[in-house]
ChimeraX commands (.cxc) that place a marker at each C-alpha (Angstrom):
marker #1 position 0.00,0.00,0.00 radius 0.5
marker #1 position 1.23,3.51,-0.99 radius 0.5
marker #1 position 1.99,5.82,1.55 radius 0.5
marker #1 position -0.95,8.57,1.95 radius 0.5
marker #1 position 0.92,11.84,3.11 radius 0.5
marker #1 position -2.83,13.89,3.45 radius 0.5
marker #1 position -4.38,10.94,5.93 radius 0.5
marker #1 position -1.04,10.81,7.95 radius 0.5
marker #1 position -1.41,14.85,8.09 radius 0.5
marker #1 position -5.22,13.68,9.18 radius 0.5
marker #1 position -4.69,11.05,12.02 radius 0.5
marker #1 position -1.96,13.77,13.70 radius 0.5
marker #1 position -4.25,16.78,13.90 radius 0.5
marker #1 position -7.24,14.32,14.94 radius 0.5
marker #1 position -4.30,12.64,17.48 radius 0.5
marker #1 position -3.20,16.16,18.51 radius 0.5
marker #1 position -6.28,17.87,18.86 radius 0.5
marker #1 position -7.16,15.22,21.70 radius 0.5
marker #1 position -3.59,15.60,23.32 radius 0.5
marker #1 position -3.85,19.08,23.54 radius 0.5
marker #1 position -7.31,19.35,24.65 radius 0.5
marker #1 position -6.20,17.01,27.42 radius 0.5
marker #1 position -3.08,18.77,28.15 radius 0.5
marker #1 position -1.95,21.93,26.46 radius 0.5
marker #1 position 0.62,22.81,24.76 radius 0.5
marker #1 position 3.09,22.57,27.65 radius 0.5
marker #1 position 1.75,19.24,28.88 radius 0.5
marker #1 position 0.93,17.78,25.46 radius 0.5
marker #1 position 3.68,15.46,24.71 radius 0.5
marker #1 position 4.84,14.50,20.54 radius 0.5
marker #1 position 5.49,10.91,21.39 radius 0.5
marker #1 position 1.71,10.06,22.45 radius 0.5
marker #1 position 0.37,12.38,19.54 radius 0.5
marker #1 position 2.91,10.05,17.34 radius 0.5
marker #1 position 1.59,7.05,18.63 radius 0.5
marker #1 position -1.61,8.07,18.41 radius 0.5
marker #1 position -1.30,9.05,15.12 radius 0.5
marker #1 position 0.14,5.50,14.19 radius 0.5
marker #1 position 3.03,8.16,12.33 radius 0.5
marker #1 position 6.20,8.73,13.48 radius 0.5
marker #1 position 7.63,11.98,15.26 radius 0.5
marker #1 position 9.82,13.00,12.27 radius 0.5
marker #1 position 6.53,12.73,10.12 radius 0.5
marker #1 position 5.03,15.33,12.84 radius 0.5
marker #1 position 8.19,17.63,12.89 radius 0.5
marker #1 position 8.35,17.50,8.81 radius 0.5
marker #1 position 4.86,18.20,8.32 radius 0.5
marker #1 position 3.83,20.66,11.27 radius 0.5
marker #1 position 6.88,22.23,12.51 radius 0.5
marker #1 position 6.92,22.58,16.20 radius 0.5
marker #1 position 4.85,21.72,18.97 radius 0.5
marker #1 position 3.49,25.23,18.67 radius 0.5
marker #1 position 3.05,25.20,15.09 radius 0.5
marker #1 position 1.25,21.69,15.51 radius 0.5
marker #1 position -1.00,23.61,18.05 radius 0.5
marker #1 position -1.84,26.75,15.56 radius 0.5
marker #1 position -2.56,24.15,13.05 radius 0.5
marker #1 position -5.43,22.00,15.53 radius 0.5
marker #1 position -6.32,26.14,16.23 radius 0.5
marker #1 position -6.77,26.71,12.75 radius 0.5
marker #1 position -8.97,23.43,11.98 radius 0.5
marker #1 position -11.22,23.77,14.97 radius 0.5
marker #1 position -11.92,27.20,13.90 radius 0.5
marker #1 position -12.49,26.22,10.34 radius 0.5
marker #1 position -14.94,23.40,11.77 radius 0.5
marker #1 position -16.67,25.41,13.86 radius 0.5
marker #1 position -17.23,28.34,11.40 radius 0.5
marker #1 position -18.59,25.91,8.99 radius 0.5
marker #1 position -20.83,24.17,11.21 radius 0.5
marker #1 position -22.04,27.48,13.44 radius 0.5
marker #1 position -21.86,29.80,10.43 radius 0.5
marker #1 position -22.87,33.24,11.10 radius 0.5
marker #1 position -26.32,33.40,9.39 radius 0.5
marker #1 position -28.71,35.64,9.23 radius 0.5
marker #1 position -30.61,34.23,12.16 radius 0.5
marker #1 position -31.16,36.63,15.53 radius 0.5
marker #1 position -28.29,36.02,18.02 radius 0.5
marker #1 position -30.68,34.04,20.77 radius 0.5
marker #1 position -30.62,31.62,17.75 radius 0.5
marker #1 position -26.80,31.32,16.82 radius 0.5
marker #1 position -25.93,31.08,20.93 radius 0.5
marker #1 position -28.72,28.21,20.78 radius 0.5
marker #1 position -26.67,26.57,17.41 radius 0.5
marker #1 position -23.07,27.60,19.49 radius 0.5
marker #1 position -24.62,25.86,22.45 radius 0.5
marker #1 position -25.42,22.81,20.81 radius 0.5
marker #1 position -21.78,22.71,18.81 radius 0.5
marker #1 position -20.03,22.61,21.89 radius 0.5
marker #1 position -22.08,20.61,23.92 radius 0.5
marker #1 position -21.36,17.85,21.11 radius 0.5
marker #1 position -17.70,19.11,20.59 radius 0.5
marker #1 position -16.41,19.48,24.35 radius 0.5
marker #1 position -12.89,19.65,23.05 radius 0.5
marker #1 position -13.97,22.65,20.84 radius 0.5
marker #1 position -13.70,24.61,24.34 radius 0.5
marker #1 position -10.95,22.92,25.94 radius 0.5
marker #1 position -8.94,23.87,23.32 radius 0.5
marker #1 position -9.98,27.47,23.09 radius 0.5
marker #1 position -9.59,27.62,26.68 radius 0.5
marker #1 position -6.13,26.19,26.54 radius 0.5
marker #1 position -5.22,28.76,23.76 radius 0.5
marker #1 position -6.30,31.43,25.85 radius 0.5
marker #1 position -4.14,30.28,29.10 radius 0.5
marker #1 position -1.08,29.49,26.97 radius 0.5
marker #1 position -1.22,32.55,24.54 radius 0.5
marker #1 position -2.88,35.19,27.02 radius 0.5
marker #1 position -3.37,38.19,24.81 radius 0.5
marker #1 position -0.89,37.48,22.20 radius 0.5
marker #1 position -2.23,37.29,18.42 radius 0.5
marker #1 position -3.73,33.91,17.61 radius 0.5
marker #1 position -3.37,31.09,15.23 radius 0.5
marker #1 position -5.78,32.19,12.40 radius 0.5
marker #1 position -6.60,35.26,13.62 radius 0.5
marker #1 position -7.48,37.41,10.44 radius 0.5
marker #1 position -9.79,34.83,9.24 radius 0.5
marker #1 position -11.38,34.65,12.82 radius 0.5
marker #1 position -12.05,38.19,13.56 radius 0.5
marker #1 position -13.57,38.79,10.04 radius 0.5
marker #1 position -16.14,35.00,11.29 radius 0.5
marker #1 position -16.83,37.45,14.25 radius 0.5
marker #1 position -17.36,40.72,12.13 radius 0.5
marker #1 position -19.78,38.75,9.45 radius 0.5
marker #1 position -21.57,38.08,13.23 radius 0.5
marker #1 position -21.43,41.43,14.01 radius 0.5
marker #1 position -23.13,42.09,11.05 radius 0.5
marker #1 position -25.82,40.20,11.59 radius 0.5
marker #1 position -26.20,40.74,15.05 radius 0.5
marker #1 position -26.69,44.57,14.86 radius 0.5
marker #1 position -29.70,46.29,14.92 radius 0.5
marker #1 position -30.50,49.94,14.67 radius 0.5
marker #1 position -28.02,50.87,17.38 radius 0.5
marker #1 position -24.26,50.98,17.07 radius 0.5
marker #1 position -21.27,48.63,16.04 radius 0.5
marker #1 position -20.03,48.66,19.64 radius 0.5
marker #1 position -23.40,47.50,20.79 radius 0.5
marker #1 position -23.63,44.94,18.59 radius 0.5
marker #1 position -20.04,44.14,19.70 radius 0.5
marker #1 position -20.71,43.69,22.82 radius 0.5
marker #1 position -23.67,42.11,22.44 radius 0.5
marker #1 position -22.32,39.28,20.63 radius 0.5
marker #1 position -19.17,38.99,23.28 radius 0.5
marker #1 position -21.71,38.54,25.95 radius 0.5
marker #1 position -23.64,35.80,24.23 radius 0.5
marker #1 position -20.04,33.93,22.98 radius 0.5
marker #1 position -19.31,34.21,26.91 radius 0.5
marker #1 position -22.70,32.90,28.07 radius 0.5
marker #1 position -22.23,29.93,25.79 radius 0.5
marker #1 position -18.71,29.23,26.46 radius 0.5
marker #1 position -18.18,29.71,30.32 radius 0.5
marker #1 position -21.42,27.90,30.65 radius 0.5
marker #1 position -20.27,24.62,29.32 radius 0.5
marker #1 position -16.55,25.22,30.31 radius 0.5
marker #1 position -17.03,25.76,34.23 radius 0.5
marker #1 position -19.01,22.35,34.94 radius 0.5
marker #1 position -18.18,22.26,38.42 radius 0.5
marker #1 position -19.91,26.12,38.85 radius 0.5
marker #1 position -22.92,24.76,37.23 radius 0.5
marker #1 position -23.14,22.32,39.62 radius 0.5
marker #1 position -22.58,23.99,42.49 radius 0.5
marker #1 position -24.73,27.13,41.41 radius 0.5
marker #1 position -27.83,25.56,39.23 radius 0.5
marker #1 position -27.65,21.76,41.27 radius 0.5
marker #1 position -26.37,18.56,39.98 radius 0.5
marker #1 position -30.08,18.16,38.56 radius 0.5
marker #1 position -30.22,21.02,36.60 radius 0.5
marker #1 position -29.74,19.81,33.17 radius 0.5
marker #1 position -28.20,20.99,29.89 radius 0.5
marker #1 position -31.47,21.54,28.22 radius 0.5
marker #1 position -32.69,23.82,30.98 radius 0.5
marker #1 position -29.13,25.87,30.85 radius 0.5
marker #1 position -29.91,26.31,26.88 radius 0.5
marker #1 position -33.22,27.91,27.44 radius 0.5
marker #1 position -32.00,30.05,30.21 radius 0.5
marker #1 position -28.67,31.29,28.25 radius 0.5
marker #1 position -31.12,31.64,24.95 radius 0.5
marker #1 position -33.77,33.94,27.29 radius 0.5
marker #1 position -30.50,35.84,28.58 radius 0.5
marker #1 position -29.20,36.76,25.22 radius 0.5
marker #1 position -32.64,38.34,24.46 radius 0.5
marker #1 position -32.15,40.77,27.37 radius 0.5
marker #1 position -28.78,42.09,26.33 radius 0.5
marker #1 position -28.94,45.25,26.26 radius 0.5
marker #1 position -29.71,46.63,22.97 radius 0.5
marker #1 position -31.05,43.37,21.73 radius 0.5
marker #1 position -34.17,43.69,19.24 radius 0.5
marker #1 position -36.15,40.84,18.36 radius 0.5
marker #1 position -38.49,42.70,15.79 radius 0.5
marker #1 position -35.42,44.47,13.97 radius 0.5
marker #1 position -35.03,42.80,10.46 radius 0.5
marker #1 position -31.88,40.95,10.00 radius 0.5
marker #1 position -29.12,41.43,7.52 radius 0.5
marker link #1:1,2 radius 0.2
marker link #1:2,3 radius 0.2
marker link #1:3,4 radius 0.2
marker link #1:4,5 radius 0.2
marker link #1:5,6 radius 0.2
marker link #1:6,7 radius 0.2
marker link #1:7,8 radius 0.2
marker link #1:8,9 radius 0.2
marker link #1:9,10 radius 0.2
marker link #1:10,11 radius 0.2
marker link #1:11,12 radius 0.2
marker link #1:12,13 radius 0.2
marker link #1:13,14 radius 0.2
marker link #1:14,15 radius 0.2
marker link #1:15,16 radius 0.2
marker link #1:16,17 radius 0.2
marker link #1:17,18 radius 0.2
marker link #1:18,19 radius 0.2
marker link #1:19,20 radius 0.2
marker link #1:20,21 radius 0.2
marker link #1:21,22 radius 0.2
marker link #1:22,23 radius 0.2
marker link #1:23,24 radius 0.2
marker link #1:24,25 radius 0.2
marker link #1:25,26 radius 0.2
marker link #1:26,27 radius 0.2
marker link #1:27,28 radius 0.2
marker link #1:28,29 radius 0.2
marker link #1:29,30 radius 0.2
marker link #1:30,31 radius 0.2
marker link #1:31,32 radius 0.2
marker link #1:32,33 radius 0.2
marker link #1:33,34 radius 0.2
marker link #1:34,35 radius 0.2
marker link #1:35,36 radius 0.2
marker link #1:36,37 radius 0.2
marker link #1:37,38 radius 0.2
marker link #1:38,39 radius 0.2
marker link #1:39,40 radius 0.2
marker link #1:40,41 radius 0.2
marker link #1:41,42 radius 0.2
marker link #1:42,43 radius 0.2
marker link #1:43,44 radius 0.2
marker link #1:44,45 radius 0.2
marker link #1:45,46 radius 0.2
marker link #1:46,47 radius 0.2
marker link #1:47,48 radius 0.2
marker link #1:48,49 radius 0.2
marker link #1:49,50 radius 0.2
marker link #1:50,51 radius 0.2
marker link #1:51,52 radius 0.2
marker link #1:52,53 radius 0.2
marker link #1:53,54 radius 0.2
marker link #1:54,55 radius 0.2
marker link #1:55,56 radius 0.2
marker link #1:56,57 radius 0.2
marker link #1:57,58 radius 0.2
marker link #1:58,59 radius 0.2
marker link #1:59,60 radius 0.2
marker link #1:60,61 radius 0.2
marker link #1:61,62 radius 0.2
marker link #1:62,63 radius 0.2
marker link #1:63,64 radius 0.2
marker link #1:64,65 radius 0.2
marker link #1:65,66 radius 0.2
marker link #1:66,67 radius 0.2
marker link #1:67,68 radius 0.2
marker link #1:68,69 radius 0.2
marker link #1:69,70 radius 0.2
marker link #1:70,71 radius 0.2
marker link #1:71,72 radius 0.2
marker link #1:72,73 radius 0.2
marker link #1:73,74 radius 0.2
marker link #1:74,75 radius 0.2
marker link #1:75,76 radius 0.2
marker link #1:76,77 radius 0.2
marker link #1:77,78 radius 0.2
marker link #1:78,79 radius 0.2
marker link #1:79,80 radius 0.2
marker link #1:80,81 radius 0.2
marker link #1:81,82 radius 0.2
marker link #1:82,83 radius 0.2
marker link #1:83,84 radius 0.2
marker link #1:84,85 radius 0.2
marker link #1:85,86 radius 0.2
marker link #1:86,87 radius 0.2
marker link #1:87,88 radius 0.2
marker link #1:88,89 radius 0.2
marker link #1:89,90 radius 0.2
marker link #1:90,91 radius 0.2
marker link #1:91,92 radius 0.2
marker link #1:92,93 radius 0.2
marker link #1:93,94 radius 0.2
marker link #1:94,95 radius 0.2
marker link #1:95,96 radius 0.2
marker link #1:96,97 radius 0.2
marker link #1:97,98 radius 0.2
marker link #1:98,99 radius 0.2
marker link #1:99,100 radius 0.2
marker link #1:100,101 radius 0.2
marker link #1:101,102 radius 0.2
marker link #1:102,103 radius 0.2
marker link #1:103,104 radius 0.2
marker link #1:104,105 radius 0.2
marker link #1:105,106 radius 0.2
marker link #1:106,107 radius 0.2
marker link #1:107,108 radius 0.2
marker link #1:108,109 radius 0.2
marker link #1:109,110 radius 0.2
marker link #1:110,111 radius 0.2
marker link #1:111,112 radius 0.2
marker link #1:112,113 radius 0.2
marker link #1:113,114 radius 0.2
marker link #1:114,115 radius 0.2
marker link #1:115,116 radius 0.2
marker link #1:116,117 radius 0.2
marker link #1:117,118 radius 0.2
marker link #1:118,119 radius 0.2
marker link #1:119,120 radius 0.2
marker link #1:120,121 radius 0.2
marker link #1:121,122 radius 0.2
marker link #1:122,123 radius 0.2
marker link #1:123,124 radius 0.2
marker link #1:124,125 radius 0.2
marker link #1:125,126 radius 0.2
marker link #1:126,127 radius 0.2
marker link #1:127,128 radius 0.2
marker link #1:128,129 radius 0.2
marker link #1:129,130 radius 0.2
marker link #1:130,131 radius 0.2
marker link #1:131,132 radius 0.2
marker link #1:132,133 radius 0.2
marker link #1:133,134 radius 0.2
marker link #1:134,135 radius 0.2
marker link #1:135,136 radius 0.2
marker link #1:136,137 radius 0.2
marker link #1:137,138 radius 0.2
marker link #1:138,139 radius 0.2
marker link #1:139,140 radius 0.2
marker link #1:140,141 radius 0.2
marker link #1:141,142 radius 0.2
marker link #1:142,143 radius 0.2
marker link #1:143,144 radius 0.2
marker link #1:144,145 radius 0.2
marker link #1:145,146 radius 0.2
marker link #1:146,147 radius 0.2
marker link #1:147,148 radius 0.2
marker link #1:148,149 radius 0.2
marker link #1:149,150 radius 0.2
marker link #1:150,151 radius 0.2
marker link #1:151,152 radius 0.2
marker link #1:152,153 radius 0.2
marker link #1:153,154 radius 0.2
marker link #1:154,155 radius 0.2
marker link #1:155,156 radius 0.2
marker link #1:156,157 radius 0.2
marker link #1:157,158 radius 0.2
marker link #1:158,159 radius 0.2
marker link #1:159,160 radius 0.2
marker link #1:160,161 radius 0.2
marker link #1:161,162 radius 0.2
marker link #1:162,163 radius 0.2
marker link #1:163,164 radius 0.2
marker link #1:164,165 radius 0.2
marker link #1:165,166 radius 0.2
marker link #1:166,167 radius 0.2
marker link #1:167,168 radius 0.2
marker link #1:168,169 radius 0.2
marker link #1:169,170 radius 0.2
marker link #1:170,171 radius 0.2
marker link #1:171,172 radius 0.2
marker link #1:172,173 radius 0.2
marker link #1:173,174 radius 0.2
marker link #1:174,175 radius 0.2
marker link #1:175,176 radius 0.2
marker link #1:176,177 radius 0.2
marker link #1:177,178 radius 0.2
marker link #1:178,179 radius 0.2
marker link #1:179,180 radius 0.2
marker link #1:180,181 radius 0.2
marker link #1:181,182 radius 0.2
marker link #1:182,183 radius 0.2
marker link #1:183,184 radius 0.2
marker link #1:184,185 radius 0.2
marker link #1:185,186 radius 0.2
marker link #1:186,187 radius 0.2
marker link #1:187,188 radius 0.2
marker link #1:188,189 radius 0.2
marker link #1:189,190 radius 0.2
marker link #1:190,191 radius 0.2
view
């Protein structure tokens, strides 16, 4: 069998996407994402880079993924935090991974970030209403942090809603939230 360069490229990023969302880049480790990967760690270095190239790369993909499966629409923004809910309540790593970015990169640019911001502006766009671009700025930021600290902080959930309060019931309540952000209009007409 001939040696398939693109599904070798495939198994690492699957192999390191799970190795960093488990541990980081600091913790993340080339050997397991090697064996993993059923490839070997030259293939990694020779295709990738670095470990930190490797990670930008997984960055790069999740983002891609997620901006193709939560695109922006034209739907109000109660609906995309609903669609962002569900994405990462099926994709857990999806957040571990942007959390992980965040603690190992801080405020430094990002893997991707160009393509990113203008995902976020094309939400911007069609999360503003009459008022201004900040508004609709911060509007959005809100909902992306409802969403995401939501699902990432399990053990606050727990200790604030109950153990039996259940996912369902946190996607209504973060879905009535976004509608009271300030600003928010459900009758304006959408882009």
């Amino acid at each position: 069998m001939a040696y398939d360069s693109n599904a070798t490229k495939e198994r690492i990023l699957a192999a390191a996407a799970a190795e960093f969302a488990q541990h980081g880049v600091a913790g993340a480790r080339v050997d397991r994402i090697a064996a993993q990967a059923r490839a070997n760690k030259r293939a990694i270095y020779d295709y990738f880079g670095d470990k930190s190239k490797l990670f930008a790369a997984v960055l790069e993909r999740l983002m891609a993924d997620l901006a193709q499966a939560v695109p922006p629409g034209n739907e109000d923004l109660p609906e995309y935090a609903e669609r962002l809910f569900d994405y990462h309540r099926t994709h857990p790593e999806a957040l571990r991974l942007l959390m992980w970015e965040a603690l190992e990169l801080g405020d430094q640019p990002v893997p991707g970030e160009e393509a990113r911001t203008q995902h976020y502006d094309d939400k911007i766009r069609a999360a503003q209403s009459a008022d201004s671009d900040d508004a609709a700025r911060n509007r959005l930021f809100l909902a992306l942090g409802l969403v995401g600290w939501s699902l990432a902080m399990p053990q606050l959930r727990r200790m604030i809603l109950g153990p039996d309060h259940t996912l369902d019931q946190l996607r209504s309540a973060i879905t009535a939230a976004v509608r009271t952000l300030p600003g928010y209009d459900e009758t304006a007409p959408r882009p």
